[in-house]
LOLUMGU-617926 format. One record per residue: x, y, z of N, C-alpha, C, CB in turn. Coordinates in steps of 0.1 Angstrom, whole numbers, plus 5000, padded with zeros to 4 digits. Glycine has a CB too. Example, Ala and Ser with C-alpha at 12.3 -4.5 7.8 and 13.67 -1.06 7.14 Angstrom:
<nodes>
513249435078512349555078513249675078511349555090512849785071513749895071512950005079514149945057
</nodes>
This chain:
<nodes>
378308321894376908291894376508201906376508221881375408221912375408141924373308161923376608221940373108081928371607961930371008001944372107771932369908021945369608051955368008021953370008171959367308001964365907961965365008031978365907801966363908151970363308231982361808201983363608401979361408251993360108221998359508311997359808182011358208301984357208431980356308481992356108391966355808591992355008631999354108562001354808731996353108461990352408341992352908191997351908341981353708211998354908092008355608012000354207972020355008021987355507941977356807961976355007971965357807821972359207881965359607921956359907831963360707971952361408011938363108031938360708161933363407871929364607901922364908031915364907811914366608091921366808181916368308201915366108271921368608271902369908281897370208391900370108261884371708461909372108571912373508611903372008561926373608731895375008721892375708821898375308731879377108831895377708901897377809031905377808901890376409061896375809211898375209221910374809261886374709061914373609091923372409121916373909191930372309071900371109121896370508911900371209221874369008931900368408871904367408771892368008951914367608701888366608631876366108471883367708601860364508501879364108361884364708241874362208351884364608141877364408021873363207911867364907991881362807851857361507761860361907641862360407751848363107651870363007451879362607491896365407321880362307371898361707341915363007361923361007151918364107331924365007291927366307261920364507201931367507291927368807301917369007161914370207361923368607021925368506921917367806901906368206851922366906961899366506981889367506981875365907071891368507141884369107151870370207031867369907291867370507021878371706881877371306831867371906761888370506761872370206621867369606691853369006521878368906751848368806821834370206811824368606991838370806911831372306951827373406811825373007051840373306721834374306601832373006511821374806511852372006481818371806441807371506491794371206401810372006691790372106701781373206731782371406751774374506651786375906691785376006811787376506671774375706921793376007031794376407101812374807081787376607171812377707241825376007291831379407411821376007321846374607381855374907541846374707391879376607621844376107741840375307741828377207821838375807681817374807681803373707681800374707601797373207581812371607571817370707701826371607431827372007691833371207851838371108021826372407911855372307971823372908101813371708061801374908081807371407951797370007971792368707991794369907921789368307981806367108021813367408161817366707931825368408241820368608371825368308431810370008391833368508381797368408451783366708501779369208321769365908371786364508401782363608421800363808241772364508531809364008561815363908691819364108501820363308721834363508881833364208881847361909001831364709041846365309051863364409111871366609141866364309021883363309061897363709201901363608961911363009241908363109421912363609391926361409531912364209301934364609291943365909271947364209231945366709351958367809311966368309151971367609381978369009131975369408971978368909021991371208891977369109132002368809112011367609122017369509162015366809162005365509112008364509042006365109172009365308912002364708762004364408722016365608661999363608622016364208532025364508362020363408532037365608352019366208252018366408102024366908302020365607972016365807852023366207802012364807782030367007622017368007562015367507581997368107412025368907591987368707601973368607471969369707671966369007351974368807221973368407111982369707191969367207061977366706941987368006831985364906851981368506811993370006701992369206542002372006812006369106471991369106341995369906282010369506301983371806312007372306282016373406382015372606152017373306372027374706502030375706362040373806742045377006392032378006342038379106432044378406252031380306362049381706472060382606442056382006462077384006482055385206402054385806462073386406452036386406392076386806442089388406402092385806382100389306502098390706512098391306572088391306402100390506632078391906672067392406792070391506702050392406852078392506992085394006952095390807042096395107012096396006982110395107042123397707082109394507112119393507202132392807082142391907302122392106972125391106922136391706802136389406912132392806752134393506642140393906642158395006642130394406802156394506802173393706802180395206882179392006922178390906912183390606772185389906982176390606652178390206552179391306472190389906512164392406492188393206412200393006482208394706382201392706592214392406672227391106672231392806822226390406572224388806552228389206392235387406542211389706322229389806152232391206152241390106032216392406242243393106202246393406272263394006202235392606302270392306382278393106522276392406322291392806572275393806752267394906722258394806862280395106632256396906622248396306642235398206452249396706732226396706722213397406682203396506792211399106662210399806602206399906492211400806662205399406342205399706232207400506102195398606212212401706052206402206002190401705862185403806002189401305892172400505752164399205712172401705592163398505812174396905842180396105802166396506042188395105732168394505682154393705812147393205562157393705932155393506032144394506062135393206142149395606062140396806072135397505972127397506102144396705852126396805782112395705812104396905622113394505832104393505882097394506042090392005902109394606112095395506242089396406152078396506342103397006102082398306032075398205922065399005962085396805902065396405772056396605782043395105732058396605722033395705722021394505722018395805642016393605672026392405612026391405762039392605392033390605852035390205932043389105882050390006042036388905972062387705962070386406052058388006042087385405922057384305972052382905882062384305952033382206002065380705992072379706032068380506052082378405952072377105982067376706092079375905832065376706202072375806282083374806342082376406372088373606352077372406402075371606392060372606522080369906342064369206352052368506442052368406252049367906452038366906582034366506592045365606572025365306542052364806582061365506642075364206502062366906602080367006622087368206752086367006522091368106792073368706932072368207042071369306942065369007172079368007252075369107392068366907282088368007502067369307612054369207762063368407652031369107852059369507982065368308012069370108092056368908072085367708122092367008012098366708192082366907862097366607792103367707742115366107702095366707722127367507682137368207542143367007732146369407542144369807442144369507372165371507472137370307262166369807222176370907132188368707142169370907182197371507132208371407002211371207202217372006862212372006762218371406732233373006742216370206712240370406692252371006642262369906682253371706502256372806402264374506452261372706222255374606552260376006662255376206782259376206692241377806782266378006932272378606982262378806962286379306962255380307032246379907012233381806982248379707122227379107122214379307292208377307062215379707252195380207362186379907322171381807382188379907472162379307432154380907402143377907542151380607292130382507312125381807342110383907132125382107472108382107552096383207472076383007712106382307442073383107362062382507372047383307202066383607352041383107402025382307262020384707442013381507292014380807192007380707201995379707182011380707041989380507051975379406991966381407001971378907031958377406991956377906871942376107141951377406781942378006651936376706591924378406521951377106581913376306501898376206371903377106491882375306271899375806131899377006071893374906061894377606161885378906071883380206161892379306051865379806221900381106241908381306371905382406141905381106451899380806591896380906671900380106621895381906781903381506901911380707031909382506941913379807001910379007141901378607261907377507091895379107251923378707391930379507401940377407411937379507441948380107501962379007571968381607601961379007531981377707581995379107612006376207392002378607662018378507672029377907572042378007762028378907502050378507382056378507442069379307262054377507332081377607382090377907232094376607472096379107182100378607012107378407042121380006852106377307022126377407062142378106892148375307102150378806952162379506822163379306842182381406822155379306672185379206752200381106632206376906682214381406722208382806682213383206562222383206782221382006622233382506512244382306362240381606532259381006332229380606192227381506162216378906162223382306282212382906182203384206162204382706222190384806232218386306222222385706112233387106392229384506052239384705952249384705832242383705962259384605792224385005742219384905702207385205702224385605682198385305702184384305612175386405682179383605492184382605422178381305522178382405282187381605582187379905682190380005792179379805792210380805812169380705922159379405972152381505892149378405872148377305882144376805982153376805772143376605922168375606022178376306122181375105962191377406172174378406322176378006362164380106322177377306302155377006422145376106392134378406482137375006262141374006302137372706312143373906262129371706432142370706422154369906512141371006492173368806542153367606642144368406812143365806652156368606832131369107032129370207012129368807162142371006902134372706922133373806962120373206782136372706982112373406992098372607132092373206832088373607212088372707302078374207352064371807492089373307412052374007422041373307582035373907282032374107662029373407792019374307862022371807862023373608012019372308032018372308042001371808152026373607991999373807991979374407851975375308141970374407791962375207721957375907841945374407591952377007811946377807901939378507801927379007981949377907801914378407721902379807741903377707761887380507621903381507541901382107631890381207391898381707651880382807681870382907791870382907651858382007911880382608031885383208061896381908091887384107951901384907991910386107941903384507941924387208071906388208041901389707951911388408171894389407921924390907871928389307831940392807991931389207671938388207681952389207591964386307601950390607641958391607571973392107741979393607441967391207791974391807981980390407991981392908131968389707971989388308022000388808042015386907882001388508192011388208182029387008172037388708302034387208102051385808062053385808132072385507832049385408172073384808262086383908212096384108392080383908222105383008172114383108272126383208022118381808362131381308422137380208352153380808502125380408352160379308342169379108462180379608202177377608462182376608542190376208542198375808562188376208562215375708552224375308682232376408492227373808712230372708812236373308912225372808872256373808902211373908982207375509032204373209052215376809002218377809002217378708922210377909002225379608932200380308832195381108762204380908872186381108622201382108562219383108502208381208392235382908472193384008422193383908442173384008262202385308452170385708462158387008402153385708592156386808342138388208292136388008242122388808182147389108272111389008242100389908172095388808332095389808082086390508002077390307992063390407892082391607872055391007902040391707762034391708092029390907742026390807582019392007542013389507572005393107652014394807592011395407502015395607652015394707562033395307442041394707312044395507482051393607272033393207152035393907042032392207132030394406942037395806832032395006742018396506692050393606712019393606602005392906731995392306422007393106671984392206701977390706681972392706701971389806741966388406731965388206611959387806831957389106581944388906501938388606351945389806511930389606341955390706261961389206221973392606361968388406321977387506321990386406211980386906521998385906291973385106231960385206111954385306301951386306041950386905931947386305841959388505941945386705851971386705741980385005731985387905771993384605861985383105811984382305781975382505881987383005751963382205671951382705521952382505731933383105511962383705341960383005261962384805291967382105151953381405081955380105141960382105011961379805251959378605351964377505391956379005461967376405421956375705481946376005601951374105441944376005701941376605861941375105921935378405891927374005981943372906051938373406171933371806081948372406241921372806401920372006451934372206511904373106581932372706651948373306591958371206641952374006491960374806511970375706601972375306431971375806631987376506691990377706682000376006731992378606721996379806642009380506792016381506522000380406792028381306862034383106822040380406882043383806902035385406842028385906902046386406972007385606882054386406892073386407082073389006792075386907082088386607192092388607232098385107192103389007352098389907402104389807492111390607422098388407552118388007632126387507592137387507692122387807572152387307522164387207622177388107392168386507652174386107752190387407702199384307682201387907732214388307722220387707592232388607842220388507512239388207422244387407392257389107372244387607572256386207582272385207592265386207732286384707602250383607682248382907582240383907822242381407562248380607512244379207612235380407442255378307592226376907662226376107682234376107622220375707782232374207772243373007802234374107902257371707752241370707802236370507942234369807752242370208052226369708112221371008202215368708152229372208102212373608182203373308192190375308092203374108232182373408232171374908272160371908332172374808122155376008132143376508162128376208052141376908212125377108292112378308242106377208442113378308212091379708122088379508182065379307852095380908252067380708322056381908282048380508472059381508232038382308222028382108352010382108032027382708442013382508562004381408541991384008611998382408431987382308361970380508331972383608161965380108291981379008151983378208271990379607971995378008372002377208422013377808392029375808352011376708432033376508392051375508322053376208502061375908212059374908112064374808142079375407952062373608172087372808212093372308112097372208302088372508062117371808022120371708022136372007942114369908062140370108062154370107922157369208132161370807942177370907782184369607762192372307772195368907642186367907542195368307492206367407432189367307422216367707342223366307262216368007382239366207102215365407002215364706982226366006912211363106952220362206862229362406752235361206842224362706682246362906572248361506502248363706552259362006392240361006302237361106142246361006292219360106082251360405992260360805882252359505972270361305782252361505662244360405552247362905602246359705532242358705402241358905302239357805402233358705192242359205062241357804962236360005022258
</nodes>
């Protein structure tokens, strides 16, 4: 069962429940934070709640593919875990360490090794966006790619109640010239997007066996492809989840994206008008063309 939210012909929204079938049933909440937060105060699971509103509704006469599709959840904060991947331990020493990806006892390489994981604030409601919206190029950054990652949609008490499709856009060079500047590597206006489904939690049966895909588009041509799958993540969810409730307020609707194991190649930056696609089967394709930003002058 998986969640989704489309834009009526009158521009209005609408939560909507998709099953199996692909058959299509509205919803009467605003938003999947809705059902959370519903569902965690009558003790009950998001399926029950949906699986009850799908009992007193009807099915839409429509295809999934002919929605159009924006973000299924307004997310307060979207957070990252970063390094749990062997992939992006070396991307990250071959950003800071001038090409070496093997470096020994490089502080990424105690972050990999730690107990204690890398967790980051990377984007608010507002500054996220969902399928079909365009994401956005850094102006002060040559190197920039987008890192394809599973996300988890989170209750206030730590909860796993969905699985999305992450995009963390990251720009390389500011964050290999050094590790204080992480913020301005990954957070800006569009750098973040999530969809085009939440896929309920207790319909996925092994979510450490996702495979997750990443496609990019240039004039049309694919320049680059490469897939991975959530086996090889080294922590566990629980384990990602734990360390970000520490001492934290935990909103429903958060969301966390659990690192990426897919990196373009090290000559290859974005360009304006590429356009990225990142598909996880269970969840959809998240769909997004590349911006470049207005520069705005700074006022003093």
């Amino acid at each position: 069962m998986k969640i989704i939210k489309y834009k009526e012909e009158d521009g209005s929204l609408q939560l909507a429940a998709v099953t199996e079938k692909e058959e299509i049933f509205p919803l009467p909440y605003e938003d999947f934070l809705t059902i959370i937060e519903k569902a965690e105060n009558q003790g009950m699971t998001c399926l029950d709640l949906v699986e009850q509103a799908i009992a007193d509704s009807h099915m839409l006469p429509y295809a999934l593919d002919e929605l159009t599709l924006t973000l299924p959840l307004h997310a307060g904060e979207v957070w990252a875990a970063g390094v749990t991947y062997l992939k992006s331990k070396k991307a990250r020493n071959y950003e800071a360490y001038e090409g070496n990806e093997e470096v020994a006892d490089s502080y990424y390489d105690k972050v990999y090794d730690a107990e204690r994981p890398e967790i980051f604030f990377k984007s608010t409601g507002s500054r996220t966006v969902g399928p079909e919206d365009p994401v956005y190029l850094r102006n002060d950054s040559n190197w920039q790619i987008p890192e394809p990652e599973l996300g988890l949609i989170l209750n206030s008490n730590g909860r796993i109640v969905g699985y999305t499709v992450g995009n963390d856009m990251s720009s390389r060079d500011i964050e290999g010239e050094n590790p204080l500047y992480l913020p301005q590597a990954k957070i800006w206006k569009g750098s973040c997007s999530f969809g085009p489904a939440i896929r309920l939690a207790e319909t996925v049966e092994d979510p450490y066996d996702l495979t997750i895909t990443c496609e990019i588009f240039r004039e049309d041509e694919k320049v680059f492809e490469e897939s991975a799958n959530t086996s090889q993540l080294k922590r566990k969810y629980h384990e990602l989840v734990e360390y970000l409730q520490r001492d934290n307020d935990l909103f429903s609707g958060t969301v966390l994206f659990t690192g990426t194991c897919i990196i373009p190649p090290n000559e290859f930056t974005l360009q304006k008008g590429d356009r990225i696609e990142i598909t996880i089967p269970e969840v959809g394709t998240l769909r997004n063309p590349v911006h470049e930003l207005v520069v705005k002058k700074a006022t003093v």
